[in-house]
C-alpha positions as CSV (number, residue, x, y, z in Angstrom):
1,X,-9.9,-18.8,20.2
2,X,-13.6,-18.7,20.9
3,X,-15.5,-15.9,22.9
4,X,-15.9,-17.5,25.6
5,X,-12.3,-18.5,26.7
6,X,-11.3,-15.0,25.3
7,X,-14.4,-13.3,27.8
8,X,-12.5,-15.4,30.7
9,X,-8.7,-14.8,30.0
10,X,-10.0,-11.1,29.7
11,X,-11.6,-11.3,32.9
12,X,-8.1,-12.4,34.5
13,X,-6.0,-10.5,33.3
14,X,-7.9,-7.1,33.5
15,X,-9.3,-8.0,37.1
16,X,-7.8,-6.4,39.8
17,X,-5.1,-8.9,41.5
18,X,-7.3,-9.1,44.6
19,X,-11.0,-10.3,44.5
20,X,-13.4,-7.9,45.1
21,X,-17.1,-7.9,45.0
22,X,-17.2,-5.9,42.3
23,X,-14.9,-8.1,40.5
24,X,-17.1,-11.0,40.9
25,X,-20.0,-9.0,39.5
26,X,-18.3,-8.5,36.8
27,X,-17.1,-12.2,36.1
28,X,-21.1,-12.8,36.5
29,X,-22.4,-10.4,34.5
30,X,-19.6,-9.5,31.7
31,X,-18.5,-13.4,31.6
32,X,-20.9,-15.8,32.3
33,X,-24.1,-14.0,31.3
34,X,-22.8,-13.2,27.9
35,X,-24.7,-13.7,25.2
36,X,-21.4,-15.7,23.6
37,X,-20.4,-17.2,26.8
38,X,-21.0,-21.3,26.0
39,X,-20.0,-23.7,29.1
40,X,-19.9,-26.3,26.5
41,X,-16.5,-24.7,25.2
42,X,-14.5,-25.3,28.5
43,X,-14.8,-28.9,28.5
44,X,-11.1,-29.2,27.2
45,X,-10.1,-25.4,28.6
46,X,-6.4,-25.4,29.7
47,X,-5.5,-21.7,31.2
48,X,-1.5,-22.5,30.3
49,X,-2.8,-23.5,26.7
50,X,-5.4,-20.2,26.2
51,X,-2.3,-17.7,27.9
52,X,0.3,-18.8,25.1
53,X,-2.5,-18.5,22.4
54,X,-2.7,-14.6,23.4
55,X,0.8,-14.3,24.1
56,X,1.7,-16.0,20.2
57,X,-1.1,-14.9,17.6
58,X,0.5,-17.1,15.2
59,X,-0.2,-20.4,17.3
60,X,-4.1,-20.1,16.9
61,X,-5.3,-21.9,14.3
62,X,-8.6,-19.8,14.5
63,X,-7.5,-16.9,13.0
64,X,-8.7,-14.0,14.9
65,X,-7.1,-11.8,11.6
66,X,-9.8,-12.8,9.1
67,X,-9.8,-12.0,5.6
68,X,-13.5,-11.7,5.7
69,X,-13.1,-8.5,7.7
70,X,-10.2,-7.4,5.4
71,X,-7.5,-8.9,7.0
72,X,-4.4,-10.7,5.4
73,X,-1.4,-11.8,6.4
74,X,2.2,-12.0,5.2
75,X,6.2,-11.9,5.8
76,X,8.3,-9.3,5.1
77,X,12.0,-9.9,3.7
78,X,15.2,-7.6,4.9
79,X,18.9,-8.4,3.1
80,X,21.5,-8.8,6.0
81,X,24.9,-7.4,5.5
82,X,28.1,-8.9,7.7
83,X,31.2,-6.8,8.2
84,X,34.2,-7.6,5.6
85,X,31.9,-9.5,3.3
86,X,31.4,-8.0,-0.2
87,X,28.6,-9.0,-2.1
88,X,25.6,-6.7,-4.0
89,X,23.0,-6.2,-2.0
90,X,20.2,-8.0,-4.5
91,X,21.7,-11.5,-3.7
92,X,22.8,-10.8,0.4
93,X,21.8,-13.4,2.7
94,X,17.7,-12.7,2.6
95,X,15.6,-13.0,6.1
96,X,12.1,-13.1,6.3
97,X,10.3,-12.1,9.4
98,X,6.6,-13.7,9.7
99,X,3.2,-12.1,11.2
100,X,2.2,-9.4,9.8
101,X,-1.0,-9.0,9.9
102,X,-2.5,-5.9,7.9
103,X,-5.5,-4.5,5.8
104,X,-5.3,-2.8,2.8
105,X,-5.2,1.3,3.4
106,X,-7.2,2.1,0.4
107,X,-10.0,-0.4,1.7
108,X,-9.6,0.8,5.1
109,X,-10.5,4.5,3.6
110,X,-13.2,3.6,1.5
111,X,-14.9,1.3,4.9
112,X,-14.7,4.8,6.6
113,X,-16.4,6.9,4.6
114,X,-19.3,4.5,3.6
115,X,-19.5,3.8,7.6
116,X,-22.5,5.6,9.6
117,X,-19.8,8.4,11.6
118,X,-19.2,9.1,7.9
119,X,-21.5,11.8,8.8
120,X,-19.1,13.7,10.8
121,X,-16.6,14.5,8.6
122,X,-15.8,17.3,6.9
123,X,-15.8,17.5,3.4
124,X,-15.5,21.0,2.4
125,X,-12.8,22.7,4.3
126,X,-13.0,26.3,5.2
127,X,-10.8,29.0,7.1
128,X,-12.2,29.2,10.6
129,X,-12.5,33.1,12.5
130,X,-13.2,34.4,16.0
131,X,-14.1,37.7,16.6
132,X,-15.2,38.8,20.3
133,X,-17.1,42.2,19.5
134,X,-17.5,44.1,16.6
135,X,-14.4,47.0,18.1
136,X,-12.0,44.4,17.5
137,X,-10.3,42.3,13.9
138,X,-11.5,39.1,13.8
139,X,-9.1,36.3,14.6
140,X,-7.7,33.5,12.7
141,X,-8.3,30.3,14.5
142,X,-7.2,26.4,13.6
143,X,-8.3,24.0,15.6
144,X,-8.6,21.2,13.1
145,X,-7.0,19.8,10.7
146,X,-9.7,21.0,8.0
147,X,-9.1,24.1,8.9
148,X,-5.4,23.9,8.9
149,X,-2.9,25.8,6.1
150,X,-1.5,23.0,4.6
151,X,-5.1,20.9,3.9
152,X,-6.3,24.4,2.4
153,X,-3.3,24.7,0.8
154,X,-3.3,21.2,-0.6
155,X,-6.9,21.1,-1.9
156,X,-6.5,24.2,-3.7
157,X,-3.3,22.4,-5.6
158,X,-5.8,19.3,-6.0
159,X,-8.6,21.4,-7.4
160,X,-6.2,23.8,-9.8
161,X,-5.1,20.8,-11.6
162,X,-7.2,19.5,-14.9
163,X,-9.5,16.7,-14.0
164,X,-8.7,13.5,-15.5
165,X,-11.8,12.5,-16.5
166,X,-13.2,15.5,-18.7
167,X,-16.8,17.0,-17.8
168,X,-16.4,15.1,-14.4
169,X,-18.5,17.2,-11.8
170,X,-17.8,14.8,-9.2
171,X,-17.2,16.8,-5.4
172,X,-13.5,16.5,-4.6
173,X,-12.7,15.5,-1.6
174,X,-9.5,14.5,0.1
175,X,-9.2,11.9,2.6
176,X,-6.5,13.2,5.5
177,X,-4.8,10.5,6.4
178,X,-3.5,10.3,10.5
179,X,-1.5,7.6,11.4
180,X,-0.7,6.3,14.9
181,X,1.4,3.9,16.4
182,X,3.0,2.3,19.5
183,X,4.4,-0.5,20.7
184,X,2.3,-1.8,23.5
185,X,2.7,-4.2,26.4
186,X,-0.5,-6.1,27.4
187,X,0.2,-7.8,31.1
188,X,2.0,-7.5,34.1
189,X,3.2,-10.6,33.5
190,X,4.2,-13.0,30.6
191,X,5.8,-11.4,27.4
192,X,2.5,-10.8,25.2
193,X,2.7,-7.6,23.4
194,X,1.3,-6.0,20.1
195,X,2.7,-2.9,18.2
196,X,-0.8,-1.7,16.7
197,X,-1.0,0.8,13.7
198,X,-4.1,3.0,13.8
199,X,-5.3,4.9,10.9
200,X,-7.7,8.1,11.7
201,X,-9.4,10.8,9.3
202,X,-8.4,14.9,9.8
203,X,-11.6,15.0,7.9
204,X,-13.5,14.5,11.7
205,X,-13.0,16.6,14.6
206,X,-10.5,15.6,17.4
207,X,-13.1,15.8,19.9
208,X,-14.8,12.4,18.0
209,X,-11.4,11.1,18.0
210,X,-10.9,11.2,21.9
211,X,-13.9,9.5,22.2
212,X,-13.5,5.5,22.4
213,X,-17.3,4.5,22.0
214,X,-17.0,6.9,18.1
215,X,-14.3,4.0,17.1
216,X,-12.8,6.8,15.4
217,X,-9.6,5.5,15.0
218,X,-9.3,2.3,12.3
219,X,-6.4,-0.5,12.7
220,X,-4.8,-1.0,10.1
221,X,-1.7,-3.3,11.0
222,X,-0.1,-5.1,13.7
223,X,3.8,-5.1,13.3
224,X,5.9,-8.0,13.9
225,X,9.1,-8.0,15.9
226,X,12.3,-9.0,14.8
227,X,12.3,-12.6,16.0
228,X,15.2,-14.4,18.1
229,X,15.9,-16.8,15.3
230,X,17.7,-14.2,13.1
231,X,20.5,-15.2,15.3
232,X,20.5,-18.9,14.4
233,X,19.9,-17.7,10.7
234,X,23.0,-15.1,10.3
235,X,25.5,-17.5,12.1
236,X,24.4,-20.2,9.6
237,X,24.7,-17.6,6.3
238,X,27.7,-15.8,7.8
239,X,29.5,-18.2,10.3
240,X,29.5,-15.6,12.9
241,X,27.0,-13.8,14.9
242,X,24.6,-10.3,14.1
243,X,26.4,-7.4,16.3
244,X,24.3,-4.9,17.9
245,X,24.8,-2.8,15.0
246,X,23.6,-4.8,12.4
247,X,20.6,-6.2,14.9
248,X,19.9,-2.4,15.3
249,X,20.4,-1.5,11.2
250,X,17.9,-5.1,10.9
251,X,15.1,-3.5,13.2
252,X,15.3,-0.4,11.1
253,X,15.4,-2.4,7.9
254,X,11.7,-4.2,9.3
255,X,9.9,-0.6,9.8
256,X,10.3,0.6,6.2
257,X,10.3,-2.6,4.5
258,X,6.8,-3.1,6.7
259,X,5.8,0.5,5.1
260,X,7.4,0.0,1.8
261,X,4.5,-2.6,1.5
262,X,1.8,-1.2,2.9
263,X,2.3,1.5,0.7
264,X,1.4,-0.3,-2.2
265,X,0.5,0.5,-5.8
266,X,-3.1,1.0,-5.0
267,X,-2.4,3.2,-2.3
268,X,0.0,5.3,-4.7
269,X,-2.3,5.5,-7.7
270,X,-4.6,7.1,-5.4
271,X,-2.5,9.3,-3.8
272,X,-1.2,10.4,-7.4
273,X,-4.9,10.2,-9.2
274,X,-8.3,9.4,-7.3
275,X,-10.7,7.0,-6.0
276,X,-14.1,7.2,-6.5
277,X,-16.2,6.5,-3.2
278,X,-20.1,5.8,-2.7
279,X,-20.3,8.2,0.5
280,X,-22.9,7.4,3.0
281,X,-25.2,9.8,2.0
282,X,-25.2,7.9,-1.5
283,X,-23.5,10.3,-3.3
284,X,-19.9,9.6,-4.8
285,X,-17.1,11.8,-4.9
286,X,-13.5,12.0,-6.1
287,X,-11.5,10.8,-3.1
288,X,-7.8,11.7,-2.7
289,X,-5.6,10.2,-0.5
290,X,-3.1,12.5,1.5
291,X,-0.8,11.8,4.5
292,X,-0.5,14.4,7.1
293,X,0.9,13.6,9.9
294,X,2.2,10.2,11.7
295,X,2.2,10.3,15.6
296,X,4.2,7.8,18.1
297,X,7.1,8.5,20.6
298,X,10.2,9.5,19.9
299,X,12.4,6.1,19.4
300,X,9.8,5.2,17.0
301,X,9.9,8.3,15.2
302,X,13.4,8.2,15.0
303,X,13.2,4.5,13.2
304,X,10.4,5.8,11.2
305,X,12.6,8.7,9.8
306,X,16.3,7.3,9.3
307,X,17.8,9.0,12.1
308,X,19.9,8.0,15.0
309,X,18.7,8.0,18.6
310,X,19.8,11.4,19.9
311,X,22.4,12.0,17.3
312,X,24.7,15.2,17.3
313,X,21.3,16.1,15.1
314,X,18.4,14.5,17.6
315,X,15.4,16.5,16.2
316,X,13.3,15.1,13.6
317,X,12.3,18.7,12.3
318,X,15.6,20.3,11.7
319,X,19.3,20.2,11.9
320,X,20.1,21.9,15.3
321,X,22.8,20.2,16.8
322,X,22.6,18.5,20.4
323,X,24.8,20.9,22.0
324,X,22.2,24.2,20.8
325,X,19.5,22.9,22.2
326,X,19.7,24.7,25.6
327,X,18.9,27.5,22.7
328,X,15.5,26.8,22.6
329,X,12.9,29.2,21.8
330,X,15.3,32.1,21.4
331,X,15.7,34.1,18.0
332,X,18.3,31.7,16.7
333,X,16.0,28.3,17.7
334,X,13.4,29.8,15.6
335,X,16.1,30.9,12.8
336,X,17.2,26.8,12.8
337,X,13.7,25.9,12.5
338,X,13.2,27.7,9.6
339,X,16.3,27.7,7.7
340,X,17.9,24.3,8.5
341,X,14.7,22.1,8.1
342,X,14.9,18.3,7.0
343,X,13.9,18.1,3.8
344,X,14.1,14.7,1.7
345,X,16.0,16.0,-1.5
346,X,18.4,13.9,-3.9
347,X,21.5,15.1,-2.1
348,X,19.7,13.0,0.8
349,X,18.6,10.0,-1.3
350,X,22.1,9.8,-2.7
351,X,23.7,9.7,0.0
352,X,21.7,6.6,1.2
353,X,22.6,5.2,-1.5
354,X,26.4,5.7,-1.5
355,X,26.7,4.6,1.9
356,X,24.2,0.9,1.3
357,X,26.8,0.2,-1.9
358,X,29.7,0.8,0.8
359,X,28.1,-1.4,3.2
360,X,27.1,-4.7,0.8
361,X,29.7,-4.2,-2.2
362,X,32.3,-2.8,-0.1
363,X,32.0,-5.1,3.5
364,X,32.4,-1.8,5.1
365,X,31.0,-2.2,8.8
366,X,28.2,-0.3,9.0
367,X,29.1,2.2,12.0
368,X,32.9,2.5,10.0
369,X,34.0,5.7,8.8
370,X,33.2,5.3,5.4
371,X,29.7,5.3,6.5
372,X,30.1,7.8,9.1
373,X,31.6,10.2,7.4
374,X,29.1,10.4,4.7
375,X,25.8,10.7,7.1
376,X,26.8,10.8,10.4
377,X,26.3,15.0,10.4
378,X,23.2,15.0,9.8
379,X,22.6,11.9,12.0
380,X,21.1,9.7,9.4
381,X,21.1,5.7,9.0
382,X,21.4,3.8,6.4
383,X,18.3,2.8,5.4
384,X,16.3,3.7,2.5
385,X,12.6,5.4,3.6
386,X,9.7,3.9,2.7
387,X,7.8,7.0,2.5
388,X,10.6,8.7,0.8
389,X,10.6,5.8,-1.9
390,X,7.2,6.1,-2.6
391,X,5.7,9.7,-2.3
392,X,9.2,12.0,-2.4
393,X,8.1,12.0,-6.5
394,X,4.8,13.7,-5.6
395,X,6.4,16.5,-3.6
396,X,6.2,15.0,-0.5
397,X,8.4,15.4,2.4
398,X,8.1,12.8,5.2
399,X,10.0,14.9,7.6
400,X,7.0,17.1,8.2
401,X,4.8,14.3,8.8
402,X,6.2,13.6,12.1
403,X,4.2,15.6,14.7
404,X,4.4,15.8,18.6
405,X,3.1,12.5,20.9
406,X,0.6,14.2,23.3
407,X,0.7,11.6,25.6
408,X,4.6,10.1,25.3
409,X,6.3,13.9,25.2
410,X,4.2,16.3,26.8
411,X,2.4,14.1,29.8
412,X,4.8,11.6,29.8
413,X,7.4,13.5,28.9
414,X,8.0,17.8,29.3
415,X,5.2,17.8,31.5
416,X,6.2,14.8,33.8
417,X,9.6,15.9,34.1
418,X,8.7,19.6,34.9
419,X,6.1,18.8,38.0
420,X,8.4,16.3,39.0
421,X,11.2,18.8,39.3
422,X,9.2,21.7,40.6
423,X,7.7,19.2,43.9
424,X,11.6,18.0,44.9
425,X,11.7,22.3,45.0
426,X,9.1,22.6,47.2
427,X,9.8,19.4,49.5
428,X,13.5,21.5,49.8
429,X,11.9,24.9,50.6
430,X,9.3,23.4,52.5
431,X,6.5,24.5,50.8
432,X,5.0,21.2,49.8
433,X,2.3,21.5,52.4
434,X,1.3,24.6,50.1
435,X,1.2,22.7,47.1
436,X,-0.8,20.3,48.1
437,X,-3.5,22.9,49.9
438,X,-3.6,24.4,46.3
């Protein structure tokens, strides 16, 4: 698709759905007078034609994903499993699911810091104090990731270890990997839609990162959904048709298989050893890759950590069960918290394991009691984790990667809720006139 049909379908659908002056000035000046704007390329423009192009990717032969800007794209296979039929999971019924489109993480990390808001970040962390007058102890204070524990903590491990390279006096630096995602829905109308995964540094300061014009935050992947013809493809390897179970167990199977790849061997080799980056200042340093956190909303989390959609175990963090939630915040919240936190061990692993063998060997169904009542208490699913499989040797425990959404559960969420509740108060005491005065 060329810029100037993609400057015009823009226009449309981000217009407002009456015409305004303002929206005509803005077709004029943001459309037509763009430098990129070439009448010549509407000769043949069809609007039915341009809409399915941005509604299906795939279809445009133009490929807006290009390799020159380190894009790629491939297909991602998932084994399917069928109630009742027993066969080893290595030779079930294989599925792949096209379009995903992706760049390297590694090369994504290394564009960053050789990029001019390279110059932002924070390479030497440090502890960060507050102290209001000289009567009073000065006060710890995190407000950033650099100055959080665990990145202290974490480049103190890096730095006690022997270098690899003897008599290096490379500067060590690590690279704190933030990932973002969600699932979004681009028009009022029409089904186009893109489930963007955004890759940003702790290594700059949040405030850069609110800010869209400091392009702070770096895709790295656009995630396919599970296509409709996975119906027409399990009815011809199975003779009957995917229950919601297994359609549910096959959209989980897509995430982690999706991560399992982009995960890949360069991406572990410098997460276990280092990559040596020219920085923008022309110096190079010893770069080391660490994941900290991973934001999205909540039914994402849950696919991204093996866990069923409020469970009788519905938090991500630890293992309080649904009906001691109302417990929240009190002594024995804080005791759960601390003493009952998911942690990916072998007990964990194994039991994945156990249950997958059940499920493909075995036929077993996969909400049946023989997989039930192996992970059901803990609310887990059976499918392996991606970041479990590939950083669970280094110590790492992808359970504590899984921080809050601002936006989906606070101001969509706690916050939305609570005002919500509090104004259908004061419209029954009458005091909404108040509320609205303040």
């Amino acid at each position: 698709m060329n810029a100037t049909i993609w400057r015009l379908l823009s226009w449309f659908y981000n217009s407002a759905t009456q015409k305004s002056l303002d929206g005509l000035n803005n077709l004029v000046h943001n459309v037509i007078l763009a430098d990129d704007f070439k009448s010549d390329d509407l000769h043949k423009f069809n609007a039915r034609h341009g809409t399915k192009r941005l509604d299906d990717p795939a279809s445009d032969t133009s490929r807006s994903f290009s390799t020159s800007d380190g894009w790629h794209t491939t297909s991602i296979p998932i084994r399917l499993p069928c109630d009742k039929v027993k066969q080893a999971e290595n030779i079930a019924p294989e599925f792949r699911v096209e379009g995903l489109h992706y760049c390297k993480i590694t090369e994504v990390v290394k564009s960053a810091f050789e990029e001019p808001a390279a110059h932002t970040f924070h390479h030497m962390l440090y502890k960060l104090f507050w102290q209001p007058d000289k009567t009073r102890p000065p006060e710890r204070g995190i407000t950033e990731l650099y100055t959080s524990d665990v990145m202290l903590e974490e480049y103190e491990k890096i730095n006690s270890k022997p270098s690899e390279v003897p008599g290096c006096n490379l500067e060590t630096v690590i690279a704190a990997i933030m990932l973002w995602s969600d699932s979004t829905h681009l028009a009022s109308f029409g089904n186009a839609a893109l489930w963007p995964v955004y890759l940003l540094l702790g290594n700059q300061s949040k405030y850069t990162h609110a800010k869209p014009s400091s392009f702070a935050a770096h895709h790295l992947a656009y995630i396919p959904k599970l296509p409709d013809q996975l119906q027409d493809f399990y009815t011809k390897m199975f003779g009957t048709s995917a229950t919601a179970a297994v359609l549910t167990h096959c959209k989980r199977e897509l995430m982690q298989a999706i991560w399992f790849f982009l995960l890949d061997s360069d991406f572990v080799d410098a997460y276990k050893n280092v990559i040596v980056i020219k920085c923008l200042d022309g110096i190079l340093c010893r770069v080391f890759l660490r994941l900290f956190t991973y934001a999205a909303d909540y039914p994402e989390k849950i696919v991204l950590a093996c866990t069923k959609f409020l469970g009788r175990c519905p938090c991500l963090r630890c293992l309080i069960n649904k009906d001691k939630i109302y417990k929240l915040g009190t002594k024995l919240d804080r005791w759960v918290h601390s003493k009952m936190a998911r942690v990916d061990d072998k007990p964990r692993q194994r039991s994945i394991e156990h249950v997958r063998k059940a499920i493909f060997n075995y036929g077993r169904s996969i909400v049946s009691k023989a997989v039930e009542g192996v992970i059901g208490a803990k609310s887990l699913v059976p499918t392996r984790n991606a970041f479990s499989e590939k950083l669970s040797k280094f110590g790492f425990n992808f359970y504590s990667m899984l921080v809050p959404d601002f936006m989906h559960e606070f101001e969509l969420g706690i916050w939305k809720a609570t005002i919500t509740h509090l104004i259908q108060i004061l419209f029954e005491a009458g005091e909404i006139q108040e509320f609205n005065a303040r």
